[in-house]
Biopython code that builds the backbone (N, CA, C, O; Angstrom):
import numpy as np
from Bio.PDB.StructureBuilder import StructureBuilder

atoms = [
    (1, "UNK", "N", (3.701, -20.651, -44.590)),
    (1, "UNK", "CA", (3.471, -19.449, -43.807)),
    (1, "UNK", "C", (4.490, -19.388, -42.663)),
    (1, "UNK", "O", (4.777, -20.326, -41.920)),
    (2, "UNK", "N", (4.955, -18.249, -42.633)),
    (2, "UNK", "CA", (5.862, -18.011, -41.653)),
    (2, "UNK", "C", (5.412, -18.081, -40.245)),
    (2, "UNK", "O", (4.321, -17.593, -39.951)),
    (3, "UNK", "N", (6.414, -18.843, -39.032)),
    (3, "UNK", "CA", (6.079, -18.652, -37.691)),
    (3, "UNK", "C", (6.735, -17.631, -36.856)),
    (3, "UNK", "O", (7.945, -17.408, -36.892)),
    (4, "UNK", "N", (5.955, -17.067, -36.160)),
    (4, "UNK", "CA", (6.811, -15.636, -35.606)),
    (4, "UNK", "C", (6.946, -16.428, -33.957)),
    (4, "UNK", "O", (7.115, -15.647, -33.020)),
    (5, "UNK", "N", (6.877, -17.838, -33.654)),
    (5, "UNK", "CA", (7.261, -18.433, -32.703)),
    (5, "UNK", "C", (8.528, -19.122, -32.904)),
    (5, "UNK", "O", (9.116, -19.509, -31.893)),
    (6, "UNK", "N", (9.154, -19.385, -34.301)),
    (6, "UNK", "CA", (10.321, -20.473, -34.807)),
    (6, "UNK", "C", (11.301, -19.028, -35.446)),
    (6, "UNK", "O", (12.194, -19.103, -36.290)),
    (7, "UNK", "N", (11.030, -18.335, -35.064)),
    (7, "UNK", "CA", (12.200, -16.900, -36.204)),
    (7, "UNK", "C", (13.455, -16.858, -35.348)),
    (7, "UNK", "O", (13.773, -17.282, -34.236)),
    (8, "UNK", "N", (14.160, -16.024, -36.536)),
    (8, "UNK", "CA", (16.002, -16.016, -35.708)),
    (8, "UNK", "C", (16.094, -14.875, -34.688)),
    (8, "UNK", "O", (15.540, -13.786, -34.840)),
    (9, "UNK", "N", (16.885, -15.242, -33.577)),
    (9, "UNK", "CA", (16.972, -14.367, -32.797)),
    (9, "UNK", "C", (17.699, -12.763, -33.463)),
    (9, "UNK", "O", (17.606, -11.665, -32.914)),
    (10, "UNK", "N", (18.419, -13.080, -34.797)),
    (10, "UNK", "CA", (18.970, -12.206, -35.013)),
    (10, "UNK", "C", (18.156, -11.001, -35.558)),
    (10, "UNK", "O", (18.509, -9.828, -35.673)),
    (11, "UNK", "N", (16.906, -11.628, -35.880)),
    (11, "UNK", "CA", (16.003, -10.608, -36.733)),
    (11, "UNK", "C", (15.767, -9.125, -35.647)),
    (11, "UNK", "O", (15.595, -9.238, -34.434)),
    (12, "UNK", "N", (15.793, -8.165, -36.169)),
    (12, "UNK", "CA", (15.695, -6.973, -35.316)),
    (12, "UNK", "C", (14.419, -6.981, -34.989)),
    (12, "UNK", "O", (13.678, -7.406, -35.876)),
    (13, "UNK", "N", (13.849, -6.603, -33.863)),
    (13, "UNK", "CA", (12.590, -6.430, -33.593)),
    (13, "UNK", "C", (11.467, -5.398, -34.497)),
    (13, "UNK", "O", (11.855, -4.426, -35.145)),
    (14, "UNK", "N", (10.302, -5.742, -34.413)),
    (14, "UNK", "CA", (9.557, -5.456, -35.322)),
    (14, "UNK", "C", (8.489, -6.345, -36.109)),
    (14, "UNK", "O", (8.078, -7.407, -35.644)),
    (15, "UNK", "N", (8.233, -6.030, -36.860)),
    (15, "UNK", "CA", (6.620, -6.823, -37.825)),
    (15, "UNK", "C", (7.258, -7.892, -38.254)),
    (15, "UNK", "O", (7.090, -9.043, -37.852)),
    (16, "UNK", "N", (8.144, -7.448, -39.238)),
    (16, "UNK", "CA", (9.185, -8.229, -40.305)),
    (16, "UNK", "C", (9.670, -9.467, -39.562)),
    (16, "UNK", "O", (9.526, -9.351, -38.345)),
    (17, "UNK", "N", (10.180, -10.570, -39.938)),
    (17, "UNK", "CA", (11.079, -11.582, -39.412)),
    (17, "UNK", "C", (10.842, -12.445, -40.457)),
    (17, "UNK", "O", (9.882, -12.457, -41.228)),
    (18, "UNK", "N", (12.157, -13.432, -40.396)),
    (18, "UNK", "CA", (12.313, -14.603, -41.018)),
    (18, "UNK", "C", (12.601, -15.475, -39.862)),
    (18, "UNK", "O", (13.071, -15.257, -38.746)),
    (19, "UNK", "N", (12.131, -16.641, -40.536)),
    (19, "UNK", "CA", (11.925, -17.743, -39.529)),
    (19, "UNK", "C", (13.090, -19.504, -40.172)),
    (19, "UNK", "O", (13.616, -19.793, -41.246)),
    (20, "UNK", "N", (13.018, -20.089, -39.058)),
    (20, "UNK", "CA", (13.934, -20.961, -39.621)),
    (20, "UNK", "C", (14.142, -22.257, -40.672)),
    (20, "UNK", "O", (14.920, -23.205, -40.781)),
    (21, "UNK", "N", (12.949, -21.708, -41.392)),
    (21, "UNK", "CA", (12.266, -22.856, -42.497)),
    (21, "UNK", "C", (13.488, -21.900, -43.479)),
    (21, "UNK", "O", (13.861, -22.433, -44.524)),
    (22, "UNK", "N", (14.000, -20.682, -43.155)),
    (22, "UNK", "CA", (14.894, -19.989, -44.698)),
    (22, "UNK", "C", (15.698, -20.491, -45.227)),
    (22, "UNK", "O", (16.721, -20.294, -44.571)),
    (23, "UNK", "N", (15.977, -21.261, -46.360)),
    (23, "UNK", "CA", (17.200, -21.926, -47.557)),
    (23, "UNK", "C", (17.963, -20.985, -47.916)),
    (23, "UNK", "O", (18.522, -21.065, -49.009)),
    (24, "UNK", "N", (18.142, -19.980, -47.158)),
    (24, "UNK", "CA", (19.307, -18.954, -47.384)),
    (24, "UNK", "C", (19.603, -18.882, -49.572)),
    (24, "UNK", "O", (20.627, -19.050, -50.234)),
    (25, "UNK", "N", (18.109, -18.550, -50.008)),
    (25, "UNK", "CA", (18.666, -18.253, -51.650)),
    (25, "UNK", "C", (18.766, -16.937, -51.725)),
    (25, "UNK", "O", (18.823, -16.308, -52.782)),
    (26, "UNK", "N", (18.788, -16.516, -50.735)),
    (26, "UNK", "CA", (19.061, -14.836, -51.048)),
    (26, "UNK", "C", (17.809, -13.889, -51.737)),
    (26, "UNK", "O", (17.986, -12.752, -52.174)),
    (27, "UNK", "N", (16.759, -14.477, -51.732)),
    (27, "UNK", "CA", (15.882, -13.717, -52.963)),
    (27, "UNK", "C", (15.332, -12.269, -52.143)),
    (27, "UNK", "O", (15.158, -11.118, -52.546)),
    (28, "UNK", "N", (15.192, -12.795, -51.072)),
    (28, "UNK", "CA", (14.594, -11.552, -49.828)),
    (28, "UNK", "C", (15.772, -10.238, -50.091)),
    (28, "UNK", "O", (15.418, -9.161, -50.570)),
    (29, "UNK", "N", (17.253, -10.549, -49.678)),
    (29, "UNK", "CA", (18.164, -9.805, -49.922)),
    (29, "UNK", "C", (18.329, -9.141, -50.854)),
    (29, "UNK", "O", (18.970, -8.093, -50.779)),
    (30, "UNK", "N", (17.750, -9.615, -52.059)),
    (30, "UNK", "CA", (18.339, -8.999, -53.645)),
    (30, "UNK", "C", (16.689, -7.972, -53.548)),
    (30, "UNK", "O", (16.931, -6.827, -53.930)),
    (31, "UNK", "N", (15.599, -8.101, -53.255)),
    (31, "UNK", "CA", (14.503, -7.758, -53.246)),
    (31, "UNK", "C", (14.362, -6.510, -52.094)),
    (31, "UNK", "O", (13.580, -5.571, -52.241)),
    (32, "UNK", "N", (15.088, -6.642, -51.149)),
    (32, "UNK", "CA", (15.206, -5.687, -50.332)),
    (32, "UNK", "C", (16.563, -5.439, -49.246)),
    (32, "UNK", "O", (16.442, -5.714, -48.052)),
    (33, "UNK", "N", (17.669, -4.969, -49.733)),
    (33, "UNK", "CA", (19.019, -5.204, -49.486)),
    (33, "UNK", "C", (19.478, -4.802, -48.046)),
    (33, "UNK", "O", (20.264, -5.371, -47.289)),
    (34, "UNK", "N", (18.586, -3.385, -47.858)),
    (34, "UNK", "CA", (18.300, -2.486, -46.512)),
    (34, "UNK", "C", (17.603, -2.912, -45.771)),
    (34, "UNK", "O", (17.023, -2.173, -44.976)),
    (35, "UNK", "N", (17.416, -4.282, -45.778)),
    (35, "UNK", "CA", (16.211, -4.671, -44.486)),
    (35, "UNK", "C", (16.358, -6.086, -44.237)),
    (35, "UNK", "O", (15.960, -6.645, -43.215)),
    (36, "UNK", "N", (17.132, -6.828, -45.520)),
    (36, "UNK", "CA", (17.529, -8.407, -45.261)),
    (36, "UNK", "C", (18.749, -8.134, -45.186)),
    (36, "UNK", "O", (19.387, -7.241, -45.744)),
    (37, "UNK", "N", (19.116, -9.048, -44.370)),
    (37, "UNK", "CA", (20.851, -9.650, -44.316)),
    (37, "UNK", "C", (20.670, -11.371, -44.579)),
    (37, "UNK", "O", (19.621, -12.009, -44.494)),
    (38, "UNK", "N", (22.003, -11.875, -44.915)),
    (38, "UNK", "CA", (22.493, -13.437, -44.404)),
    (38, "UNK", "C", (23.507, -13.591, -43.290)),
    (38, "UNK", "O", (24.553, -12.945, -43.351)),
    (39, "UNK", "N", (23.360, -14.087, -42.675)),
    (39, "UNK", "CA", (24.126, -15.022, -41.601)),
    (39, "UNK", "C", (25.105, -15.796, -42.533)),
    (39, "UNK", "O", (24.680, -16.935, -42.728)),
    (40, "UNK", "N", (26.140, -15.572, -43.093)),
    (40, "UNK", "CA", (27.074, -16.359, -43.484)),
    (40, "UNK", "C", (27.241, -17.767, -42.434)),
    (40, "UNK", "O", (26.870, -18.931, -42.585)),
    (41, "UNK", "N", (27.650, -17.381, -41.813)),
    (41, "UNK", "CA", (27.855, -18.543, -40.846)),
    (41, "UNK", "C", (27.173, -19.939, -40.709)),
    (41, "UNK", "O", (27.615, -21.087, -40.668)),
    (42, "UNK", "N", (25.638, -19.271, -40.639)),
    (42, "UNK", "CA", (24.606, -20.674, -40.338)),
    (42, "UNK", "C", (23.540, -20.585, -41.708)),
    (42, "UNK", "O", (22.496, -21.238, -41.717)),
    (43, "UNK", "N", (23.987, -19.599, -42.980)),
    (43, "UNK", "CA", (23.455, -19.641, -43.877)),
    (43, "UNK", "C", (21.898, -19.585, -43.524)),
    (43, "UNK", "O", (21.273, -20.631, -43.345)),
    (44, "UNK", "N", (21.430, -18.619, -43.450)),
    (44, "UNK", "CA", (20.228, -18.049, -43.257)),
    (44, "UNK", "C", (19.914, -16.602, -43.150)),
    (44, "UNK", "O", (20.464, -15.791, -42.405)),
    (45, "UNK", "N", (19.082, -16.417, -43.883)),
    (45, "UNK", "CA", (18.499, -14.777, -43.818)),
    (45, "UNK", "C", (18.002, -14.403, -42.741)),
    (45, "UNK", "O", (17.619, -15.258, -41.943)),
    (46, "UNK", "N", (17.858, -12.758, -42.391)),
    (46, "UNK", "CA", (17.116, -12.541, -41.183)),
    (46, "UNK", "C", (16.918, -10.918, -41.366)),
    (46, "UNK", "O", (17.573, -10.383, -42.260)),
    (47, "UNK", "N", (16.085, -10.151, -40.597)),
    (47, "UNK", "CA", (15.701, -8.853, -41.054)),
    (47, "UNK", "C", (16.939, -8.199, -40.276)),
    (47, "UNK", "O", (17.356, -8.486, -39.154)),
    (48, "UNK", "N", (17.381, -7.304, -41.119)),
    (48, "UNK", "CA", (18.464, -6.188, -40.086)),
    (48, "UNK", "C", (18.101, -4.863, -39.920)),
    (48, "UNK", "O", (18.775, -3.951, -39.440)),
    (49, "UNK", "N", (16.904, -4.838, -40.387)),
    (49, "UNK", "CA", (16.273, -3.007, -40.545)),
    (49, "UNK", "C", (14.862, -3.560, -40.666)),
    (49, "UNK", "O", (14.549, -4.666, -41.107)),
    (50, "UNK", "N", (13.870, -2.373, -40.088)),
    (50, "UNK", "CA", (12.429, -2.706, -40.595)),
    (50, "UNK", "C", (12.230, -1.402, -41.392)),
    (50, "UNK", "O", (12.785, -0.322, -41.187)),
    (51, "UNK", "N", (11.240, -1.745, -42.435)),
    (51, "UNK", "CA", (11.380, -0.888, -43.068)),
    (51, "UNK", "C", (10.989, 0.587, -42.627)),
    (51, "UNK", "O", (10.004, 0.558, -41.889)),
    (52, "UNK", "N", (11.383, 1.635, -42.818)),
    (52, "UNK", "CA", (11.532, 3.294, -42.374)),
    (52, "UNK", "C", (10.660, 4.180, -43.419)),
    (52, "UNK", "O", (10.595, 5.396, -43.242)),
    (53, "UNK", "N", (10.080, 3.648, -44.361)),
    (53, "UNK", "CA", (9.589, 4.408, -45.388)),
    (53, "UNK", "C", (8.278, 3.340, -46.260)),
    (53, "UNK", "O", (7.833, 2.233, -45.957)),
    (54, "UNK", "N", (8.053, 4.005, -47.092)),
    (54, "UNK", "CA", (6.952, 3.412, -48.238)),
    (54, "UNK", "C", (7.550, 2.456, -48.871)),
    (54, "UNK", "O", (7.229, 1.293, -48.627)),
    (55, "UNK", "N", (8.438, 2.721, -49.713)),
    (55, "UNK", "CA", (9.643, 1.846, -50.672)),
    (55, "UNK", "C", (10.135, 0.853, -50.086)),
    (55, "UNK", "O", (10.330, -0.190, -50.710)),
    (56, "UNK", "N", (10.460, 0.983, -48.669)),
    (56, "UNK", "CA", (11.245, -0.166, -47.904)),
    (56, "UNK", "C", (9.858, -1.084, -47.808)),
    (56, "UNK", "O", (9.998, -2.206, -48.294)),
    (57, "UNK", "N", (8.723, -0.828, -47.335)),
    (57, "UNK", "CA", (7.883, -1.372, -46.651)),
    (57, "UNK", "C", (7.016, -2.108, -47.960)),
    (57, "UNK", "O", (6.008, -2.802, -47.832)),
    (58, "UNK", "N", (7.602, -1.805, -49.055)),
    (58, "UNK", "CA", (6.674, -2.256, -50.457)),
    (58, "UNK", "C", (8.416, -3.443, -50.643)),
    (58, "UNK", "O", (8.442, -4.617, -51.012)),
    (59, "UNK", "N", (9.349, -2.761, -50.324)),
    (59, "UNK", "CA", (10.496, -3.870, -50.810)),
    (59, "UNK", "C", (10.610, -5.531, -49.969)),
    (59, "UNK", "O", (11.306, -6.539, -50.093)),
    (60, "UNK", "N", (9.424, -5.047, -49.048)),
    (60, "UNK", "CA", (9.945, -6.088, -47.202)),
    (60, "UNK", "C", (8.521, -6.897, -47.988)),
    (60, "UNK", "O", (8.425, -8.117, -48.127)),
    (61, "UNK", "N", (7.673, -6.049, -48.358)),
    (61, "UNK", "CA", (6.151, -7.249, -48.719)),
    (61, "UNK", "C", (6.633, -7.857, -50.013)),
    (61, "UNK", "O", (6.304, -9.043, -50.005)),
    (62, "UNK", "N", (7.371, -7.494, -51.291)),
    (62, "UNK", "CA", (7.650, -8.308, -52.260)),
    (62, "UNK", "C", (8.384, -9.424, -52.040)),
    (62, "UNK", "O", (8.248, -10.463, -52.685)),
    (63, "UNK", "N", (9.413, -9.200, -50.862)),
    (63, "UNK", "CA", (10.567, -10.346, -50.425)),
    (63, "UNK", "C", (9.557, -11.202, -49.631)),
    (63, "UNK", "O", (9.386, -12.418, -49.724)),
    (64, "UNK", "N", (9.024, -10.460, -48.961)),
    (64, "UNK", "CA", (7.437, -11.708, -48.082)),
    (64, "UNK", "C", (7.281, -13.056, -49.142)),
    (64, "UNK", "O", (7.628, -14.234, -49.057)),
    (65, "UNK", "N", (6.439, -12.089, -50.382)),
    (65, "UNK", "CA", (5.885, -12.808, -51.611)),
    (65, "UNK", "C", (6.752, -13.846, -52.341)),
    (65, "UNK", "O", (6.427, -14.943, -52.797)),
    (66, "UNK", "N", (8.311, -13.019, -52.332)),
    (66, "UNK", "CA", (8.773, -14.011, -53.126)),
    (66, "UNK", "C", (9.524, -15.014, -52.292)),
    (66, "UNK", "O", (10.646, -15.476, -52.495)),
    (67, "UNK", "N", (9.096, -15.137, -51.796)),
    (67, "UNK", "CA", (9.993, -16.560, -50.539)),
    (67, "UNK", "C", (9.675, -17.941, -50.958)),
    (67, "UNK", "O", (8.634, -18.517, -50.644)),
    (68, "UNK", "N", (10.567, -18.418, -51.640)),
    (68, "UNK", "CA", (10.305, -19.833, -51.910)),
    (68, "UNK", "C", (9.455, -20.711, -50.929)),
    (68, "UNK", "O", (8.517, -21.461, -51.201)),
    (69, "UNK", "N", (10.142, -20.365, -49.470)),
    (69, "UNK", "CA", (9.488, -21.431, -48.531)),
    (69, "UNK", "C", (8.599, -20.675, -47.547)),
    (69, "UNK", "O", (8.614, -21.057, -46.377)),
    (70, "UNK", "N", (7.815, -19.628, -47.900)),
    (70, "UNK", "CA", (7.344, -18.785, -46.952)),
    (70, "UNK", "C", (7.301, -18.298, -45.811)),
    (70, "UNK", "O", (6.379, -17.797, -45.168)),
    (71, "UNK", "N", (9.263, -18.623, -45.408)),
    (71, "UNK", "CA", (9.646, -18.144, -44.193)),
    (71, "UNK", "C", (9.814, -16.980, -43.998)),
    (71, "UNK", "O", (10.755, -16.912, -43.208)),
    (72, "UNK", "N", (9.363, -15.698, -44.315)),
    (72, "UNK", "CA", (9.357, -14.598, -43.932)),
    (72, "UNK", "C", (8.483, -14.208, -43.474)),
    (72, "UNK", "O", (7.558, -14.479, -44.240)),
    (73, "UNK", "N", (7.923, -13.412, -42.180)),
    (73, "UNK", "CA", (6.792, -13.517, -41.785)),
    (73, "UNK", "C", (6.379, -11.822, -41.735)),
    (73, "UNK", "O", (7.285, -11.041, -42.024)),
    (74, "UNK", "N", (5.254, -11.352, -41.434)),
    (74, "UNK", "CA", (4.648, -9.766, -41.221)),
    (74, "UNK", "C", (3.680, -10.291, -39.815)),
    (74, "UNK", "O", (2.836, -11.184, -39.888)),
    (75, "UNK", "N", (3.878, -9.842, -39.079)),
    (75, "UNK", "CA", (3.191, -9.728, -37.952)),
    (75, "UNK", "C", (1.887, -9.066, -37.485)),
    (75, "UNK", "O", (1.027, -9.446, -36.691)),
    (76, "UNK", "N", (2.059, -7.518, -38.520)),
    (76, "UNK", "CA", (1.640, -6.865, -37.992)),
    (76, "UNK", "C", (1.382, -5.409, -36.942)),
    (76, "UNK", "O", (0.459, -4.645, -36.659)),
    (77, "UNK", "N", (2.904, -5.615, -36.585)),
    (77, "UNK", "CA", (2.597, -5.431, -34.924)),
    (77, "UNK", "C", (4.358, -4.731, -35.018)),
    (77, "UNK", "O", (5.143, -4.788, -35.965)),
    (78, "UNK", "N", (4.518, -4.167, -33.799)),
    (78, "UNK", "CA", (6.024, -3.421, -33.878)),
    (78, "UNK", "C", (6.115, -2.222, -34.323)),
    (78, "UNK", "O", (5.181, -1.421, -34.301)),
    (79, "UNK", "N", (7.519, -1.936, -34.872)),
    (79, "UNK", "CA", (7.935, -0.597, -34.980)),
    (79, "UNK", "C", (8.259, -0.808, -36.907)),
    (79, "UNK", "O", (9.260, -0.327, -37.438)),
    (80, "UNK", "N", (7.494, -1.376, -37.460)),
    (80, "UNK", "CA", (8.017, -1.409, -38.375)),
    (80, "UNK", "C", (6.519, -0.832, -39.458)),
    (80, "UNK", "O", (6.001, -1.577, -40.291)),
    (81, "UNK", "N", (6.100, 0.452, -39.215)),
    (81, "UNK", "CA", (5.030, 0.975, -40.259)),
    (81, "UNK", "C", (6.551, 2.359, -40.582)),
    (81, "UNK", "O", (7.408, 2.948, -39.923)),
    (82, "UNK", "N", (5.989, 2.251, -42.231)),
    (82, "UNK", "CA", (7.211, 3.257, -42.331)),
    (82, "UNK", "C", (6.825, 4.878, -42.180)),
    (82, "UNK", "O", (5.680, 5.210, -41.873)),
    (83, "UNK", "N", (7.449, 5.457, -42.324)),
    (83, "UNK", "CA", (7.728, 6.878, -41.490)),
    (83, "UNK", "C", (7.420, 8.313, -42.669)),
    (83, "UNK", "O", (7.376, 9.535, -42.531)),
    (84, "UNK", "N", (7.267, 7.436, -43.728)),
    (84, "UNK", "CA", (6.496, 8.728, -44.912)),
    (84, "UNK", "C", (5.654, 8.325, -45.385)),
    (84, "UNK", "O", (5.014, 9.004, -46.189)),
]
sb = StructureBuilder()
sb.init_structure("model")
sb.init_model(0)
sb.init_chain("A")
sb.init_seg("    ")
for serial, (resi, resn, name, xyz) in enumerate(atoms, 1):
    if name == "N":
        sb.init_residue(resn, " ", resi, " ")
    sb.init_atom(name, np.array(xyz, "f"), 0.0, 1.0, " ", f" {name:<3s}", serial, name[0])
structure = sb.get_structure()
């Protein structure tokens, strides 16, 4: 389970975040392309959009699900309920 006390600073604010348990396999990214990024650098995922719609917000809970190490977290809370 994801900690929304251990997440990357890079994650944009909002519900969504990944936290620093992520093995950077990309599965979040391929699952939702508009809302994950990687950090090349330090090899780790992190949210760059929260989702804005239905589709995004169904693409951000499958990448939740499919997280090998269940570092992606939902909060709850923020600016991230989508907008249709």
């Amino acid at each position: 389970m994801a900690d929304k006390t251990n997440k990357y600073d890079e994650n944009v604010p909002g519900k969504f975040y990944v936290d620093k348990e992520c093995i950077a396999c990309d599965a979040c990214v391929m699952s939702a392309p508009d809302n994950f990024g990687m950090d090349d650098d330090d090899g780790h995922a992190f949210v760059i959009k929260q989702p804005g719609s239905t589709e995004e917000e169904e693409q951000c809970l499958e990448a939740m699900e499919g997280c090998p190490v269940e570092a992606i977290g939902d909060d709850g809370s923020g600016n991230g309920e989508p907008t249709d």
